[in-house]
TORKOL-4160 file (C-alpha; in steps of 0.2 Angstrom, whole numbers, padded with zeros to 4 digits, m for minus):
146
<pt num="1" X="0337" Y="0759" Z="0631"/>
<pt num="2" X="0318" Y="0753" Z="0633"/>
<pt num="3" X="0302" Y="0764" Z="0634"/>
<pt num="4" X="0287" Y="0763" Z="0641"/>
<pt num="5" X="0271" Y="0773" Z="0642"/>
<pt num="6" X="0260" Y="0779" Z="0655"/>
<pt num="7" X="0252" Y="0796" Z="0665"/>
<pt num="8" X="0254" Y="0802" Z="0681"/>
<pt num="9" X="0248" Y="0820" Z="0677"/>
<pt num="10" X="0232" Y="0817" Z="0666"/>
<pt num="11" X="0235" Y="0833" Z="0653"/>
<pt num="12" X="0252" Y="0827" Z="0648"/>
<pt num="13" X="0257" Y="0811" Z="0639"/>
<pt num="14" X="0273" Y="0803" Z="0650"/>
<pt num="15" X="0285" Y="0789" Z="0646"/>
<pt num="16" X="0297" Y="0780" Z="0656"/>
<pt num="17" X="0316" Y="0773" Z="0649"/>
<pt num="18" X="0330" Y="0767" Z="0654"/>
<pt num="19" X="0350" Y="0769" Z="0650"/>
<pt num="20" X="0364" Y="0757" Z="0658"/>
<pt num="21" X="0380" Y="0765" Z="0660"/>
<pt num="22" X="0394" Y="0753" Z="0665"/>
<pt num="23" X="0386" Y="0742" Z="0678"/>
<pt num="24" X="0373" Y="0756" Z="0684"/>
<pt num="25" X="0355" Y="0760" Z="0678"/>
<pt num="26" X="0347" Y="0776" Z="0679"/>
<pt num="27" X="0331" Y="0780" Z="0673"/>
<pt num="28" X="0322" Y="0793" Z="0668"/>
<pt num="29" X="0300" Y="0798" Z="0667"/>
<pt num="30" X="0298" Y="0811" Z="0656"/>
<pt num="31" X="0285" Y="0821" Z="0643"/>
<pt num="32" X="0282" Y="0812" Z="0628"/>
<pt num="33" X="0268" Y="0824" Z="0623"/>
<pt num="34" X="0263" Y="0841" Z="0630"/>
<pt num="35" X="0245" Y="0840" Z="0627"/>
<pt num="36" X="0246" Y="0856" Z="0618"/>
<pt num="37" X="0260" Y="0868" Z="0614"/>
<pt num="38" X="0277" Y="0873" Z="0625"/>
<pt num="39" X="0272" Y="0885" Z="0635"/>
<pt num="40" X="0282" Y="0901" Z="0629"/>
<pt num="41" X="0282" Y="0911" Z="0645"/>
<pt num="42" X="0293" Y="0897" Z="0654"/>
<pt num="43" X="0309" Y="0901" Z="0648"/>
<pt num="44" X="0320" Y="0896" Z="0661"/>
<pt num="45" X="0328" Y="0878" Z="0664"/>
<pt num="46" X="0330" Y="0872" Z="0681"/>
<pt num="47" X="0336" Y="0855" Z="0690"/>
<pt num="48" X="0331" Y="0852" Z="0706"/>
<pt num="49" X="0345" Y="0837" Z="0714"/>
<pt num="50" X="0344" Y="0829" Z="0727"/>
<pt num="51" X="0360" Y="0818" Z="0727"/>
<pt num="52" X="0361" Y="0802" Z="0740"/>
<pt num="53" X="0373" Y="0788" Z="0742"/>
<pt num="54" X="0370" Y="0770" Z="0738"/>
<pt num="55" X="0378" Y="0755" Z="0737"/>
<pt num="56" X="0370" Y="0751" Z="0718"/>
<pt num="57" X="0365" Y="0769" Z="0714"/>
<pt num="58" X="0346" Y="0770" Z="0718"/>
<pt num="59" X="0338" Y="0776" Z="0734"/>
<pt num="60" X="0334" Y="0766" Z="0747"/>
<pt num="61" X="0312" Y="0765" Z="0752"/>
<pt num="62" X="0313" Y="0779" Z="0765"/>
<pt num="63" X="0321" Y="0791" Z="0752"/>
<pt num="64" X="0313" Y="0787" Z="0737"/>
<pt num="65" X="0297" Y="0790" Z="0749"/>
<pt num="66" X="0303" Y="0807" Z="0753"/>
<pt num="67" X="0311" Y="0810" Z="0735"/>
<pt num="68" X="0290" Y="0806" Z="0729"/>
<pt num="69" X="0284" Y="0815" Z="0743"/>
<pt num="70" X="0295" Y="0832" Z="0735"/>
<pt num="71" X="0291" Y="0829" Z="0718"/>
<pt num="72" X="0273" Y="0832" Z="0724"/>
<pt num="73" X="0275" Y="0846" Z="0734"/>
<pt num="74" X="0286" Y="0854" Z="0721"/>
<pt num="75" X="0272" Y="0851" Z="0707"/>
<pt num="76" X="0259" Y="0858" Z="0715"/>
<pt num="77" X="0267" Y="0874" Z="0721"/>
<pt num="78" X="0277" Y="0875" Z="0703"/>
<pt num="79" X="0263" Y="0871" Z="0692"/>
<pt num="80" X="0249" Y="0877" Z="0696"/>
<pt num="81" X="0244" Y="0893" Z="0686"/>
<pt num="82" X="0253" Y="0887" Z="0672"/>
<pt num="83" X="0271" Y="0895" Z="0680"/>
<pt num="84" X="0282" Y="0881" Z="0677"/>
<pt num="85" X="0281" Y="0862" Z="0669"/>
<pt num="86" X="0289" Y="0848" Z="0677"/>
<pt num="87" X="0297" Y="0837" Z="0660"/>
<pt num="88" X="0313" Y="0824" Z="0664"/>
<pt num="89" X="0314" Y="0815" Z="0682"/>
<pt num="90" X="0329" Y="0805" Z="0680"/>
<pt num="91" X="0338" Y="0794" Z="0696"/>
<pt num="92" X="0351" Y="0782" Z="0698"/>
<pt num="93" X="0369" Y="0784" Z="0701"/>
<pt num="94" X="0367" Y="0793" Z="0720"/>
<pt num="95" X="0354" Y="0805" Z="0708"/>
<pt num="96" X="0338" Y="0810" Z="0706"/>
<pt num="97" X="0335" Y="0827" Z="0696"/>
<pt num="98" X="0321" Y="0835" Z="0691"/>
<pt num="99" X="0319" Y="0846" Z="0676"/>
<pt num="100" X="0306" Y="0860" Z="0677"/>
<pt num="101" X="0305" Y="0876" Z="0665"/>
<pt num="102" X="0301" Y="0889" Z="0672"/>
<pt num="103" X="0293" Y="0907" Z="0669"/>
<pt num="104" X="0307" Y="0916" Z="0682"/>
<pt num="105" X="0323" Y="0908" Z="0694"/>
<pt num="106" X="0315" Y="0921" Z="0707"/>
<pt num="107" X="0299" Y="0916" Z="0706"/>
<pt num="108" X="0303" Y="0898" Z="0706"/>
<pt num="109" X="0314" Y="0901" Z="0724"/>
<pt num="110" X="0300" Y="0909" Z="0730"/>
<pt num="111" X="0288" Y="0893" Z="0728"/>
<pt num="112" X="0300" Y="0879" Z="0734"/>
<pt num="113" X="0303" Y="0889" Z="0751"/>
<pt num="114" X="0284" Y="0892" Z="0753"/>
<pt num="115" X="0283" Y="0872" Z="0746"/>
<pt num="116" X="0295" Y="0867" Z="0760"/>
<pt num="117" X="0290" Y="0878" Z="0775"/>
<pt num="118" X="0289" Y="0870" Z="0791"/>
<pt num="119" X="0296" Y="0853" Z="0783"/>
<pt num="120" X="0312" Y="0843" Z="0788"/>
<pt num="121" X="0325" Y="0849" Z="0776"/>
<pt num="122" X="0330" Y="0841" Z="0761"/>
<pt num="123" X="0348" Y="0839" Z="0752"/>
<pt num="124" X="0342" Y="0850" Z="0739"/>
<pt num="125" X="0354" Y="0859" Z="0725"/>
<pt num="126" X="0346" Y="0871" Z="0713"/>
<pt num="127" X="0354" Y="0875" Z="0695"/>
<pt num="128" X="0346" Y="0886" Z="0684"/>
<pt num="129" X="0349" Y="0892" Z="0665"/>
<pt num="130" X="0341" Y="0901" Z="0653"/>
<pt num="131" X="0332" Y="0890" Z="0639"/>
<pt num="132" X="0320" Y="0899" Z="0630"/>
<pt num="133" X="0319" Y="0887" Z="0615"/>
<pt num="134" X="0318" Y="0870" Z="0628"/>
<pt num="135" X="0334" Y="0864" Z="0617"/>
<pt num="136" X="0340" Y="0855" Z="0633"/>
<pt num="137" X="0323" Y="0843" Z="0633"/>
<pt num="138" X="0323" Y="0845" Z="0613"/>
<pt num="139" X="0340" Y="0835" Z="0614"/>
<pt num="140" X="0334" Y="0824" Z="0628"/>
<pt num="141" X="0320" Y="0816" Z="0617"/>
<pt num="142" X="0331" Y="0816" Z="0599"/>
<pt num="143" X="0345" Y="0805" Z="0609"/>
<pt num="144" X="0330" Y="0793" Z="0615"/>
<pt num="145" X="0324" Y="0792" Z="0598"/>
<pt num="146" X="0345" Y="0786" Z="0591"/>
């Protein structure tokens, strides 16, 4: 796995690795640091995927265009206000998740359709769980540190 710093939201501390599985690569963006502490309200876990074919498992330009163009639209409506925090994009392997906690699975509907009103569809599947104590990014960032 290799690591690599740097910060495409300015409040949070974001680091980029990397993990090859058989002859495929996926990798992942994620928090290394908060800057401050877990927000206690957002206790829900929730991947957003948008899954895709490919001949060597990443998107192709026009898709990873509309994959970044998402994650934008999907950070401004989710986290503004402090209602949810956007911690692990992973893609590779016909994937790309991202991993958002949440303060409410309702609420959170409620912002991706207004996110995505009057916008061509996307190939979006929604998962949700509760996660109160973030174990689910806690054991992300303890296997990166193995």
């Amino acid at each position: 796995m290799s690591l690599s710093t740097s910060s495409p939201y300015s409040d949070r501390t974001w680091a980029t690795a990397s993990r090859t599985i058989g002859e495929r690569t996926i990798g992942f963006r994620f928090i290394a640091e908060l800057g401050g502490p877990r927000p206690p309200r957002q206790s829900v876990r929730v991947f957003v995927l948008w899954r895709f074919e490919s001949a060597d498992g990443m998107p192709d330009p026009v898709a990873r265009e509309r994959m970044d163009q998402l994650e934008e639209l999907l950070a401004a409506h989710l986290e503004e206000d402090g209602f949810a925090t956007l911690v692990i994009v992973s893609t590779g392997d016909g994937l790309r998740e991202w991993t958002f906690y949440a303060e409410s699975s309702d609420e959170l509907l409620h912002r991706v359709n207004a996110a995505l009103a009057g916008l061509p569809p996307f190939p979006l599947e929604i998962h949700e769980a509760d996660d109160p104590g973030w174990h689910y990014y806690g054991a992300f960032i303890a296997e990166l540190a193995r």
